[in-house]
ZARO-752576 format. One record per atom (N, C-alpha, C, CB): residue in one letter; x, y, z. Coordinates in steps of 0.02 Angstrom, whole numbers, plus 50000, padded with zeros to 5 digits. Glycine has a CB too. Layout:
# ZARO-752576
aXYZ;...
//
This chain:
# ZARO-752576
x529715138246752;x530295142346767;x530565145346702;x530845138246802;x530575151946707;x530985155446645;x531845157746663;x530505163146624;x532065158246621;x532825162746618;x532855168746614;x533235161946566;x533215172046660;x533225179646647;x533265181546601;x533595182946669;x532875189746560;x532865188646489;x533635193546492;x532035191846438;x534035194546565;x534665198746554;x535075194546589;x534695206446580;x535375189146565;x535865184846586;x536345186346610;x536025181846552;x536705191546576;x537335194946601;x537145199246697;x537555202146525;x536745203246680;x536505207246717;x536415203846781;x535975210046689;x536175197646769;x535835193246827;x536515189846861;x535225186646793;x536955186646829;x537505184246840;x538075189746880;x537675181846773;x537875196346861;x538515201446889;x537875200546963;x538745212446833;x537385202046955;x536925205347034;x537075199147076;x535835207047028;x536885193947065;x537095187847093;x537705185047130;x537055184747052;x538285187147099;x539115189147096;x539135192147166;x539395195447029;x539135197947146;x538905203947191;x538745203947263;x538365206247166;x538065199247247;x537915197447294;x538195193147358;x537575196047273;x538235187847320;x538665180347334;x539405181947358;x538745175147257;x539785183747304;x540415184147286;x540715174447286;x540815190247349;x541465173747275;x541485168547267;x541915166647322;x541605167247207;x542035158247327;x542255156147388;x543215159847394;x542145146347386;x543335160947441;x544125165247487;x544125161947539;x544135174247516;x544655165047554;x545165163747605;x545295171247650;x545885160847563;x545095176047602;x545475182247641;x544855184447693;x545735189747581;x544895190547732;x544235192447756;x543945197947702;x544295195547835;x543115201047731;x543065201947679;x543245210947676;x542395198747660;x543325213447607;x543625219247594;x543365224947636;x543575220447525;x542615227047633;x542385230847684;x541865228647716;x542265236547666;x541625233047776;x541125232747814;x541355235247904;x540865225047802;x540995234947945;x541225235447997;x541775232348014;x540855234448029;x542195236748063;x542945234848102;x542785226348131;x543145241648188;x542385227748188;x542085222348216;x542045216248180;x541505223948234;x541735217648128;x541545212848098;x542065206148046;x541115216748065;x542635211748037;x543165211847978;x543375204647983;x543855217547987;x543535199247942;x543685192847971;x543475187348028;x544125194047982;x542695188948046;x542325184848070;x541965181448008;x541925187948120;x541705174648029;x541375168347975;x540785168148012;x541785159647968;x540225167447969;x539465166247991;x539435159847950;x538815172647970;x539265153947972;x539215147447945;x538265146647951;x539785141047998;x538025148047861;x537235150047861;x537035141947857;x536915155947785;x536545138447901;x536235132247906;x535745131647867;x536035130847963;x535535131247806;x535055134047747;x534905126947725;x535415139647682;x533865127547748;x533575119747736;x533505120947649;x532645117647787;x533675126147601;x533605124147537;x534255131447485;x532565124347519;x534335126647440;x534635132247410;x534485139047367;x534925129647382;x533665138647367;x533455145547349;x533265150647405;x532895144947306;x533455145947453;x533315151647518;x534005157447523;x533285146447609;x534575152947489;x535335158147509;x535225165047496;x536065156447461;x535005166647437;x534995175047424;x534615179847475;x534635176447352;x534315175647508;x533875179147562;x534445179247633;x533045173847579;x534695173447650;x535335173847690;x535935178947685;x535605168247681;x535935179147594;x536705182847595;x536305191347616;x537275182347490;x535685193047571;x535575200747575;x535685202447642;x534855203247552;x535095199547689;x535025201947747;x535765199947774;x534365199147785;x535965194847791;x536705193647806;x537075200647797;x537035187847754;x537355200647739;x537905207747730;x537125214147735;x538525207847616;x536755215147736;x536355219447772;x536505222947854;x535775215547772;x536455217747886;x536525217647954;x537065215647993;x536105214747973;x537515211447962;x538235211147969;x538605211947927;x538445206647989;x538775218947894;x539115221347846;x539885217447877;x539025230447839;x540375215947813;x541035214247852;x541105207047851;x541045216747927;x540565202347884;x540565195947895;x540715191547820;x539855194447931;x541025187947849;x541145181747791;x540525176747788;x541865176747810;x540165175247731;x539505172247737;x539765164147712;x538845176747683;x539655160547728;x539615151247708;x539225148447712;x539925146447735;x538725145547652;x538155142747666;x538315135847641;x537555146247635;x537665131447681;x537685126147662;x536925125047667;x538155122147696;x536695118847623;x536085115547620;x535755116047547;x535635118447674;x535155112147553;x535205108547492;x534235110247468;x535535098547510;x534165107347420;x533375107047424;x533105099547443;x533045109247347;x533515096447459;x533295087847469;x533195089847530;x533855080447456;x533275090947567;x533085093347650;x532515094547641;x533415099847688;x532285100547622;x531635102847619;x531075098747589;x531655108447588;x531345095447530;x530855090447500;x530895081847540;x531105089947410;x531255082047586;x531005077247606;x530515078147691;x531615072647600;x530835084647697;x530225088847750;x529375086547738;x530255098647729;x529335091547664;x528925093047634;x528295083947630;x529355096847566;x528775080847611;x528295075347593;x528305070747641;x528415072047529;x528635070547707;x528405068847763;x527815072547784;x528885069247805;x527695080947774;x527155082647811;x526665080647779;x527085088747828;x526545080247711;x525925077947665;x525735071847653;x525965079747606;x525965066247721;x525655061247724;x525715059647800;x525875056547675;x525665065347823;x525665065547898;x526255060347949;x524865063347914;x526785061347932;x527325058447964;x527705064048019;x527825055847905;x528005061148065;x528285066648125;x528785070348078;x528735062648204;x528675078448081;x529295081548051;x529715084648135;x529015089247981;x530335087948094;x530595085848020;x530775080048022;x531145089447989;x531035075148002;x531255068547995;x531995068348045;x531365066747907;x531975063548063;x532555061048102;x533125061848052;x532475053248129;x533065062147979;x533665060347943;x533835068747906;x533485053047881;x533365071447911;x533465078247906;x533925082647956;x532845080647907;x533835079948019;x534135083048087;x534915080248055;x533775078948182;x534995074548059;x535685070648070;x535965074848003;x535675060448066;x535465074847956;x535985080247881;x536125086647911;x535465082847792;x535715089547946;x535835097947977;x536375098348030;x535125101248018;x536725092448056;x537305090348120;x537855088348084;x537105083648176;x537555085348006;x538185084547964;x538455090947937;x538055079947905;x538035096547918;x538235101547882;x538605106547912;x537775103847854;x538265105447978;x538615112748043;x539085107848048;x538135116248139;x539215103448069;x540175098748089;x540725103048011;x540085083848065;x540155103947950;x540665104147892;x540825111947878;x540355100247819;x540325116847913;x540485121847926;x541115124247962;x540055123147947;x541175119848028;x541665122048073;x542245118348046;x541495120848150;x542405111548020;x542825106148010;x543185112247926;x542275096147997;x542645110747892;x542995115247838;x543035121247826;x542865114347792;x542465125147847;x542415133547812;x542645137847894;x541285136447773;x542855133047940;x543105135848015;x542775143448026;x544045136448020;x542145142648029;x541565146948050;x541685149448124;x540855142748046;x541415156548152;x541425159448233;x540685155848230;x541505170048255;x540385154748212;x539765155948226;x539175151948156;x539765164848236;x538765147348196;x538335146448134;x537505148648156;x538385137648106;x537115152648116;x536265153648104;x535985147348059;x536065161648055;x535565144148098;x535075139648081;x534465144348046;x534855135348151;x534455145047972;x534055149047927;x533325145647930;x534395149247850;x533255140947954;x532655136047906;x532265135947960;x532845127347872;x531575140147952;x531045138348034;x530645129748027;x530135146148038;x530755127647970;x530545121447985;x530965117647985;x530145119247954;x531565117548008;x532175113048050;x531975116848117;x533155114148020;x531705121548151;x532035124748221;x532165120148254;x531675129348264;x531765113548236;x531935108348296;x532375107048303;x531735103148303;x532875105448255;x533515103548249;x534155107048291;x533605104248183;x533935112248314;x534175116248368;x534665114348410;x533735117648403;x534395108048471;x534605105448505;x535035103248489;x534355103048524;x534985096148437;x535495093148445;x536035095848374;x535275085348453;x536275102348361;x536605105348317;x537125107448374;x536195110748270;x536735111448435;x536905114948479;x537475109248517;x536235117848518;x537165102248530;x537565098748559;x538215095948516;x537185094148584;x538235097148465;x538745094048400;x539205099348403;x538405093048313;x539055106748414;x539415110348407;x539945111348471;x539055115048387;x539655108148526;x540055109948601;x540715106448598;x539625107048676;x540945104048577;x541595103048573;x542125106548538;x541625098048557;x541685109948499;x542045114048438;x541955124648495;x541285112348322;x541785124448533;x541565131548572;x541255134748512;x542255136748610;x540795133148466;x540585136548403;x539695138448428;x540715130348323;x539555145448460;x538675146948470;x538425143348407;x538375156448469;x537785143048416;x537485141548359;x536575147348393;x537485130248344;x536435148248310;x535985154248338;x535305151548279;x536415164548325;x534695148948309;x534025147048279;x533695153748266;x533565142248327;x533805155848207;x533425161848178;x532825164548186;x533395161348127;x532275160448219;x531685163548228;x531635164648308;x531095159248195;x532165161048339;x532275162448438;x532015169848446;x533305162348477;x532785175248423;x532535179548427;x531915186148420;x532795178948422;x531705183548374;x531135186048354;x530495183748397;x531075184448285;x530435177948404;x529955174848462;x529915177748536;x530175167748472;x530655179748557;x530865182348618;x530465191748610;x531895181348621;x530765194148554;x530395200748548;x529905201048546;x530455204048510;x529385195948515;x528715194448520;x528245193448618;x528735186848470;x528575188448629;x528185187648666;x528565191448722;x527985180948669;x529095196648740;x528955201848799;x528715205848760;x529525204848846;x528515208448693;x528135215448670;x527385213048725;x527945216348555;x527285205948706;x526605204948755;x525935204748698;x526495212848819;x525255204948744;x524845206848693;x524615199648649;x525265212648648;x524045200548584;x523955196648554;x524035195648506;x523685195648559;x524705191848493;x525035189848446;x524595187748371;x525395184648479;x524915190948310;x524605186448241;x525255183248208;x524155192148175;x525385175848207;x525755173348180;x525735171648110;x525825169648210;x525825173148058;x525725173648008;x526575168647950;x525535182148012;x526255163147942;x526505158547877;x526315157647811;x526455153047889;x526775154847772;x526605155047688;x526705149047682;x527055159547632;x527025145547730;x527155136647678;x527015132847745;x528225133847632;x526475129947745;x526235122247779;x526795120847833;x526235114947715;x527195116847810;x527475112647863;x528075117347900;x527795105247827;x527835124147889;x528315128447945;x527895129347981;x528695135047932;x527165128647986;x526615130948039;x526825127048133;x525715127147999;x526645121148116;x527045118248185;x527605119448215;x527175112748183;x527905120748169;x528795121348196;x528825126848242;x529425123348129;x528435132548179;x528405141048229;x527965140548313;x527775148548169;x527365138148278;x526895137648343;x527185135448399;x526355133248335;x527635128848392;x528085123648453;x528605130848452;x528565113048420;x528885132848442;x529375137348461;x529195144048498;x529715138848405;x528665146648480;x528385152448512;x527945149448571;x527955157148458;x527875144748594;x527415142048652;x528125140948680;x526785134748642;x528615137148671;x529425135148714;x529675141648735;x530115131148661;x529515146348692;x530115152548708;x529615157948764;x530425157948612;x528995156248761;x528375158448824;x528505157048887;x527685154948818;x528735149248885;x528575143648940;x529305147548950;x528405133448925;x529925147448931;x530475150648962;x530675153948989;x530705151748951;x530285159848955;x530275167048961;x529705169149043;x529895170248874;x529235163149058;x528935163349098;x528405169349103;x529315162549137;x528085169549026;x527775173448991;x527095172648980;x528055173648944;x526525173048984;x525975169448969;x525815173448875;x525285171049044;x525615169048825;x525525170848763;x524795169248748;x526005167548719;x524635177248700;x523925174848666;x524045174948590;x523225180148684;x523945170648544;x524225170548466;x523475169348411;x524885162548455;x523595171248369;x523125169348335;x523745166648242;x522435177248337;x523565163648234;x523925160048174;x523485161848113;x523985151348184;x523995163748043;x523745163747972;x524095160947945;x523645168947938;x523955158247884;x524445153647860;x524105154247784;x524475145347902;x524425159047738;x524365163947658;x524655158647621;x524875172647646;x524485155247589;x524895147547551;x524995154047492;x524265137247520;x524425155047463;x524485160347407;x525225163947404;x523915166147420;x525345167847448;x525855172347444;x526385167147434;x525935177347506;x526535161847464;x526955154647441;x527235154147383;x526565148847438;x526535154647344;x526625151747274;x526845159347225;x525765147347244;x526475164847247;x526855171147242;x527625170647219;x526825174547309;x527755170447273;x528655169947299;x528885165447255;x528875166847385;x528785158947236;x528925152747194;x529015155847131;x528345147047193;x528465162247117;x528515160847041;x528985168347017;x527585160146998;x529325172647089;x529625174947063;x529265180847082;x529755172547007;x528865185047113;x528425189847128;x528555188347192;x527715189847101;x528845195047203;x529155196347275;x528685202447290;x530085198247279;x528525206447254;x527975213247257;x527245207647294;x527735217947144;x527005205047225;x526325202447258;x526385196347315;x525865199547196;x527015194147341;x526975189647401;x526825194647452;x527635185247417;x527105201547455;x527185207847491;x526405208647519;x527465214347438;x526205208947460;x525425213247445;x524845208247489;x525165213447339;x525025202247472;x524545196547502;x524755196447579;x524655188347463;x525315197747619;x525515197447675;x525085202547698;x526195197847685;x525205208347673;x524885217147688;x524025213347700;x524985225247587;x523875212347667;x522845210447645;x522965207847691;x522365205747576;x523325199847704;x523055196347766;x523135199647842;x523425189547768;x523645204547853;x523705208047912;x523225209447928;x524025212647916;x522955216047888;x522465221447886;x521805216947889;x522535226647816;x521715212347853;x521205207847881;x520885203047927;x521165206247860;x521805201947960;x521505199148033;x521595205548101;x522055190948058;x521775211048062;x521775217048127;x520785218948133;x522415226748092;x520585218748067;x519855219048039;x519425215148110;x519765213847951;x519725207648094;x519265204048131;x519705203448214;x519075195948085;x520115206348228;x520475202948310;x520705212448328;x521535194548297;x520805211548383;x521255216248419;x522115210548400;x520905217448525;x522535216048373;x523085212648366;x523545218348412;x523295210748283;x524125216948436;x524585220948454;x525315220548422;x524595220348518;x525535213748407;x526035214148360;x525865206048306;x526875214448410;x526235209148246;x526355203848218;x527005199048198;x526095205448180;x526925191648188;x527775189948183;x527615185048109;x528225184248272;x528105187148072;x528075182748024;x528575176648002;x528025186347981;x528435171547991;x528765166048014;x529315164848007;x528585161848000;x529255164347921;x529835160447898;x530265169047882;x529635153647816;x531105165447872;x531475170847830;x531515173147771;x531925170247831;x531095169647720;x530825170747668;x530385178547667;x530435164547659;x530095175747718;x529595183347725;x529685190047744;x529135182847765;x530335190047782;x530685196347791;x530785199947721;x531395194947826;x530905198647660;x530505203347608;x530195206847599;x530275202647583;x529535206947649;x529205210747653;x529285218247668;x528935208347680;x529745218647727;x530235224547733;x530505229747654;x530945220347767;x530565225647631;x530475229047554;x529965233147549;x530365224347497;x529565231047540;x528645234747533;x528665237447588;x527845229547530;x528825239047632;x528585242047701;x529035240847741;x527975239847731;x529545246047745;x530295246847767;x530095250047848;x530835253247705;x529385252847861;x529195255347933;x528495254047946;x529315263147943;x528585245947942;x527815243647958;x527435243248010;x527715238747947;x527775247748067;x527345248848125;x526835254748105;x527805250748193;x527105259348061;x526845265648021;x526405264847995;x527155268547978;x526425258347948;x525945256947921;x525335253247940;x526155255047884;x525455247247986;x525065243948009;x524805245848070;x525265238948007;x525215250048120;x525065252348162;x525285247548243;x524385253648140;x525525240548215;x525925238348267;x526525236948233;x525665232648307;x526925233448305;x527735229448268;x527665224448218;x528205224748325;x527765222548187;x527885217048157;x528765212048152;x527615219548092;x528665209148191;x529385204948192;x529535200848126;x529385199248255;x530125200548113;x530415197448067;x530795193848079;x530595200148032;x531025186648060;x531795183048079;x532255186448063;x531995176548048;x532515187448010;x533055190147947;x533295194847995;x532745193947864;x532855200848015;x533075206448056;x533095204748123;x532675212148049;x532775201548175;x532875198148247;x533455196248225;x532375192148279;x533515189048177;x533785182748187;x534665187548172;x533405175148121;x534805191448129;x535255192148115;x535605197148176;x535175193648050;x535245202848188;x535295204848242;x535675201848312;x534765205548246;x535485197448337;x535595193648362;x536225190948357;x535205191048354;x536215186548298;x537105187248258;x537555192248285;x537105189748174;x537355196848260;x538095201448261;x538165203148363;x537935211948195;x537755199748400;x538075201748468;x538255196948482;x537755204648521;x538105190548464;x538425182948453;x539415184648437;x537905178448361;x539455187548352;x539935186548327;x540425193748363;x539775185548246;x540295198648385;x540565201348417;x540905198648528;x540085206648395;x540675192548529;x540875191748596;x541265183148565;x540085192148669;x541405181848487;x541615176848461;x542345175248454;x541345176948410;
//
């Protein structure tokens, strides 16, 4: 890991970004939006900057509150690499502790579950929250839902291991619901992973693009969905990737947030 070689620079974009913890609502953005709280469920803390962009992206206005940690994820992580049931039972009960501290302290309309390898955690977040009348909204739902009525044969496409199950169990649940029959084919780019890790958001882009184009090569595809919210980045590189690729490509960030704002508008 290096330091920005523009410290200042990095600290104002960051700022900016973030802003710091209030009380007031926030200064602009949509009417609608003006003084509503999004309480972000975030399985690590380098995932937030990806929460806040798309966040004030797609719900300009909203007040953003995140919580979560990287011990979540690392203890995900090394349950899956010795083959133990994820995510861990003690991971869930931290993700029921954090949404209670959302609503108890940062008195959130509304919390997004950011992390596709918590989705499981879903349920019982959903049940913690019913006393409090607080929705709670699993970020890759929607996107799964756009997926499987677009129809067709799906390419599911991951960068980090132990989100592979999580997505797969979620896009087969949201089939069986939907009363949908699904055909998928799964990739899973570790490369572009380590991309992203080291700070190369261009070449995580570039390796997503190759693996598309290379399983459209070998399959009839009709849309693609990419897993995690990490990967909605990609949208960067290819802001109209039906144009480019020639089908949809779903994203959480844009579903998942989406979604949000018809959540926080009936909040």
């Amino acid at each position: 890991m290096t330091l920005p070689a523009d410290p200042i620079r990095w600290f104002n974009e960051t700022l900016r970004l973030s802003g710091v913890a209030h009380t007031t609502p926030e200064k602009t953005g949509r009417p609608e939006f003006i003084g509503k709280r999004l309480g972000l469920l975030n399985g690590a803390t380098w995932i937030i900057p990806w929460a806040n962009y798309f966040g004030r992206l797609y719900l300009p206005g909203v007040h953003l509150i995140n919580v979560g940690n990287e011990a979540v994820q690392i203890n995900f992580m090394a349950a899956h690499e010795v083959g133990l049931p994820t995510p861990p039972q003690a991971n869930i009960d931290a993700f029921v502790r954090y949404a209670r501290d959302l609503v108890e302290l940062g008195r959130v309309d509304a919390i997004l579950i950011t992390c596709s390898t918590m989705n499981r955690s879903y349920p019982q977040v959903v049940e913690a929250m019913n006393p409090y009348n607080v929705p709670v909204v699993q970020i890759d739902r929607p996107m799964m839902e756009r997926a499987v009525k677009y129809g067709g044969k799906l390419l599911v496409v991951a960068t980090h291991g132990p989100t592979v199950a999580s997505t797969q169990a979620l896009l087969q649940e949201t089939a069986a619901e939907l009363s949908k029959p699904i055909s998928y084919t799964g990739e899973t780019v570790e490369e572009a992973w380590s991309r992203l890790a080291e700070g190369d958001v261009a070449g995580h882009n570039e390796l997503l693009a190759q693996a598309i184009r290379h399983c459209q090569e070998e399959h009839k595809i009709d849309a693609v969905v990419l897993a995690q919210l990490s990967m909605t980045v990609f949208l960067l590189s290819y802001p109209e990737p039906e144009k480019e690729f020639g089908v949809p490509i779903f994203t959480s960030g844009q579903c998942g947030f989406e979604r949000v704002a018809e959540v926080l508008r009936h909040a």
